[in-house]
C-alpha positions as CSV (number, residue, x, y, z in Angstrom):
1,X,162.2,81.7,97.8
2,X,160.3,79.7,95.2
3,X,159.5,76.9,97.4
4,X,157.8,79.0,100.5
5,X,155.4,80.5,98.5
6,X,153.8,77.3,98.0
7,X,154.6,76.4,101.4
8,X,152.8,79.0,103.4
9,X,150.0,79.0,100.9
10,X,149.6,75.4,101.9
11,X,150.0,76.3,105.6
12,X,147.6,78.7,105.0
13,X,145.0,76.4,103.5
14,X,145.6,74.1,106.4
15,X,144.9,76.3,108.9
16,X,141.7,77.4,107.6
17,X,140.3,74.2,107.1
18,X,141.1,73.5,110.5
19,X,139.7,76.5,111.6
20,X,136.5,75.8,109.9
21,X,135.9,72.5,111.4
22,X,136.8,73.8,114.9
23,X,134.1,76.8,114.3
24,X,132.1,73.7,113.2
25,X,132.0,71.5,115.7
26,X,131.4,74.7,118.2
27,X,128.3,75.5,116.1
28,X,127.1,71.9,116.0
29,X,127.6,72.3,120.0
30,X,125.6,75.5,120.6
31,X,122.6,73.9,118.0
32,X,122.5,70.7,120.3
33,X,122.9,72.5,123.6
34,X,119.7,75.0,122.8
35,X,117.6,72.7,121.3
36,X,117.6,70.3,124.3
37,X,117.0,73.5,126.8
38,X,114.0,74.0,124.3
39,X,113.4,70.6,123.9
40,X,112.9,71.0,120.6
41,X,114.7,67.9,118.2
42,X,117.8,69.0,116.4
43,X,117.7,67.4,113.1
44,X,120.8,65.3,111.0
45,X,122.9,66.3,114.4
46,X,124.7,68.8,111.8
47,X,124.9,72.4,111.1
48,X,125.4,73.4,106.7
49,X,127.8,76.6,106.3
50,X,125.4,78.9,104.5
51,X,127.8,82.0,104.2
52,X,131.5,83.0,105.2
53,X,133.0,86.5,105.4
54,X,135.3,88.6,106.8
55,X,134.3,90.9,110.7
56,X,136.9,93.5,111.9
57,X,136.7,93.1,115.5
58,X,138.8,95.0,118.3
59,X,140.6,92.2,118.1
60,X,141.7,92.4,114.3
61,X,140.3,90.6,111.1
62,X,138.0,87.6,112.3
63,X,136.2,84.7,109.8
64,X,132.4,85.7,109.9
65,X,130.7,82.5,109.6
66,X,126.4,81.5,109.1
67,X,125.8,78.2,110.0
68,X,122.3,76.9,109.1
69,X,120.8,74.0,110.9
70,X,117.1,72.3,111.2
71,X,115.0,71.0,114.1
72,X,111.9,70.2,114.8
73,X,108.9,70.8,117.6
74,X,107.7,67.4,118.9
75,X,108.7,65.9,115.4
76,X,106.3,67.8,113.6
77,X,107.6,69.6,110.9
78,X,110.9,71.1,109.7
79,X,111.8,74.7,110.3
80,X,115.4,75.8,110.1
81,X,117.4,78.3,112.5
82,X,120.7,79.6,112.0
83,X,123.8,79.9,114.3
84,X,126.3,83.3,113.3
85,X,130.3,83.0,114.6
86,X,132.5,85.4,114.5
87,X,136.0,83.8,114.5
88,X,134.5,80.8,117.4
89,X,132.9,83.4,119.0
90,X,128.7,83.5,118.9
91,X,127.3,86.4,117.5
92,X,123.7,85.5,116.8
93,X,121.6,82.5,117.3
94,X,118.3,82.4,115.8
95,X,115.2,79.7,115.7
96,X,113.9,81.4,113.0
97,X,110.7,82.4,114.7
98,X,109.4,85.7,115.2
99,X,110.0,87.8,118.4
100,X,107.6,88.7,120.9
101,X,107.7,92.0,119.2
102,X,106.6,90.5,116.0
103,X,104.0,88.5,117.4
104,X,102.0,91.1,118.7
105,X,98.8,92.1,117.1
106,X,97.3,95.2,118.1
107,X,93.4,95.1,119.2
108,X,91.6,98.2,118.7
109,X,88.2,97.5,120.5
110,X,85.4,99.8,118.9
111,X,82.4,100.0,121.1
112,X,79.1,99.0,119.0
113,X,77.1,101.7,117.7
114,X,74.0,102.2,118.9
């Protein structure tokens, strides 16, 4: 009984480092992938793990991961984006630029006085 604790808690660290370089290498994947549709330059080829938590999903308990990675436009400039997986599932990926929403700027045309 002495010895399995140990045991699993190894197995257990085992798996979740390979579980973490699996949800790597998927994140690194998705970075790439978009930023050549975009043809925008994905920088260091490599994604940084910014933030790791825990998701309940229909599925059960899933490792909630933020990936954060940098590219740039016509290799001008750093600006950073940020890939979110939910077990190796994508939740969110994000340039880091605003949406069309966001970019909007009202005109209010006021006629001249005369």
């Amino acid at each position: 009984m002495t010895t399995l604790v140990p045991l699993l808690l190894l197995g257990l660290l085992i798996w979740f480092w390979l579980d973490s370089a699996r949800a790597r290498e998927i994140a690194t994947g998705i970075c790439q992938a978009a930023c050549e549709q975009r043809n925008l330059q994905f920088l260091d080829q490599t994604v940084a793990l910014r933030r790791i938590g825990l998701r309940w999903t229909q599925r059960g308990i899933r490792i909630r991961r933020l990936f954060q990675f940098d590219y740039s436009e016509e290799g001008v400039g750093r600006r950073d984006g940020h890939v979110i997986l939910v077990g190796v599932q994508l939740e969110e990926f994000s340039l880091g630029l605003p949406s069309e929403a966001d970019r909007v700027v009202p005109f209010r045309h006021k006629p001249p006085d005369h």
